[in-house]
N, C-alpha and C positions, 0 to 999 in steps of 0.2 A: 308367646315364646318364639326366640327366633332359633334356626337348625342349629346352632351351635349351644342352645342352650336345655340344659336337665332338669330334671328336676328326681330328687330323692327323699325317700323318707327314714326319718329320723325317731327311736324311739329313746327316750332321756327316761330309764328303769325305775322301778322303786327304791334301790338302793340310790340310787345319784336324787330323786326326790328327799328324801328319809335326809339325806346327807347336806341338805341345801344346797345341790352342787348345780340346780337350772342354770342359772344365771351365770356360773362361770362356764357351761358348757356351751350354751347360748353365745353369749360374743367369742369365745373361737370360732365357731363357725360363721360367723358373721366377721368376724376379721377376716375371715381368709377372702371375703368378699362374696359370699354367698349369701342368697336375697329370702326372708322368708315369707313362702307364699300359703300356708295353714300354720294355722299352730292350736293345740288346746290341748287339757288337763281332763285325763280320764281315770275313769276303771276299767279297767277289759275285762269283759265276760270272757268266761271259760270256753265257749265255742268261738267266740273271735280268735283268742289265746291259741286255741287247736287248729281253727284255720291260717293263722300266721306263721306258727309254728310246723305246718305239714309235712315239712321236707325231713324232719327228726323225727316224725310218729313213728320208727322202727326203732331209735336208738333207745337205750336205756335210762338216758337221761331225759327223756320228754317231759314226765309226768311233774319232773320237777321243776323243767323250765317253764310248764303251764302253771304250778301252783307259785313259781314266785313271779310270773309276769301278771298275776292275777291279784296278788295280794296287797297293793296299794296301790297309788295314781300312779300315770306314768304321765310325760309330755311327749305327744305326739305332733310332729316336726315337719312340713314340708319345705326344703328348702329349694331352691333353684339357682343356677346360675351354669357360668362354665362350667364341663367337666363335674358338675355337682356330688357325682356318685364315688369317683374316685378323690377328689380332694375331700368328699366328708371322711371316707373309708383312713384314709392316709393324716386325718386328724385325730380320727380316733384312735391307730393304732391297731396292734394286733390283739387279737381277740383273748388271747392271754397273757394279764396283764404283766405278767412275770416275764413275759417276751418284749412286752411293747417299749419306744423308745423312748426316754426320756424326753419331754416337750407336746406330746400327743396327750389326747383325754386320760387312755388306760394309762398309759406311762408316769402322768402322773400324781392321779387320785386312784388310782386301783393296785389291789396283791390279789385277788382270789378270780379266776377265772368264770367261777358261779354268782359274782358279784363284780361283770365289768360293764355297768355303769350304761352304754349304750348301746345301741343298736342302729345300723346302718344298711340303705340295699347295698347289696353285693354287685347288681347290675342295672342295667336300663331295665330288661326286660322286669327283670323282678321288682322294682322301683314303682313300674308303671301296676304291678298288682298289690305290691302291697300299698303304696299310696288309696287304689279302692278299697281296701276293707274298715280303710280308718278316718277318709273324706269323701267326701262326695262331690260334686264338681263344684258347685255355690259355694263350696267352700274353702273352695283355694282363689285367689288372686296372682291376675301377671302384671305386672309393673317393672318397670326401670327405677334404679336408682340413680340420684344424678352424681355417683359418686362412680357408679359404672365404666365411665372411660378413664377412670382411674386407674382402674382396677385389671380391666383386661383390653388388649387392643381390638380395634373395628376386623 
């Protein structure tokens, strides 16, 4: 990867699985010109679920954001390219979908905030941890694509 480039991780929820929504969630973010460097189809343990989720183990909603990010596959996503974190963040939309904009993930497959469809890092920092609880490093790839100087300038 070169300094200009991120890389983020993506989680595609059980509702957006349930809903057959991968594959249109997938090429947006690959429209936008982001490269993917992991991808695969899980379950997450209850203790991954709790370690991903750390930052809300006070809220009162936790328990229920472990039991639905637990309760079917999800697709776990690394993507990379420019700016990776914030043009995923900015395709998805705001977190409730009731807010987000029409033409973004939430805005236009989601109404319920407890059912919006993805997950995105928030930052580099947090990018770079949550990317380790869900790949391991064999398990990402960096490559160009040669559609790249397309896409963004040198």
């Amino acid at each position: 990867m070169n300094n200009q480039t991120e890389r983020t991780l993506v989680l595609i929820k059980p509702d957006a699985v349930q809903r057959g929504l991968v594959g249109d969630i997938i090429s947006r973010l690959e429209s936008r010109g982001l490269n993917i460097s992991g991808l695969k189809i899980i379950k997450i343990e209850r203790t991954i679920a709790e370690q991903h989720y750390r930052v809300h183990k006070n809220r009162p909603f936790f328990p229920k954001l472990v039991d639905f990010i637990t309760s079917s596959p999800v697709v776990a996503i690394v993507f990379q390219g420019r700016n990776a974190v914030e043009v995923t963040r900015n395709t998805m939309g705001q977190t409730n979908p009731s807010e987000a904009t029409p033409g973004t993930i939430r805005g236009d497959f989601a109404i319920d905030i407890g059912r919006n469809l993805i997950h995105g890092s928030d930052s580099i920092k947090t990018a770079e941890e949550e990317i380790l609880i869900f790949f391991t490093g064999n398990e990402l790839l960096d490559y160009e694509m040669s559609t790249d100087p397309w896409i963004t300038e040198p």
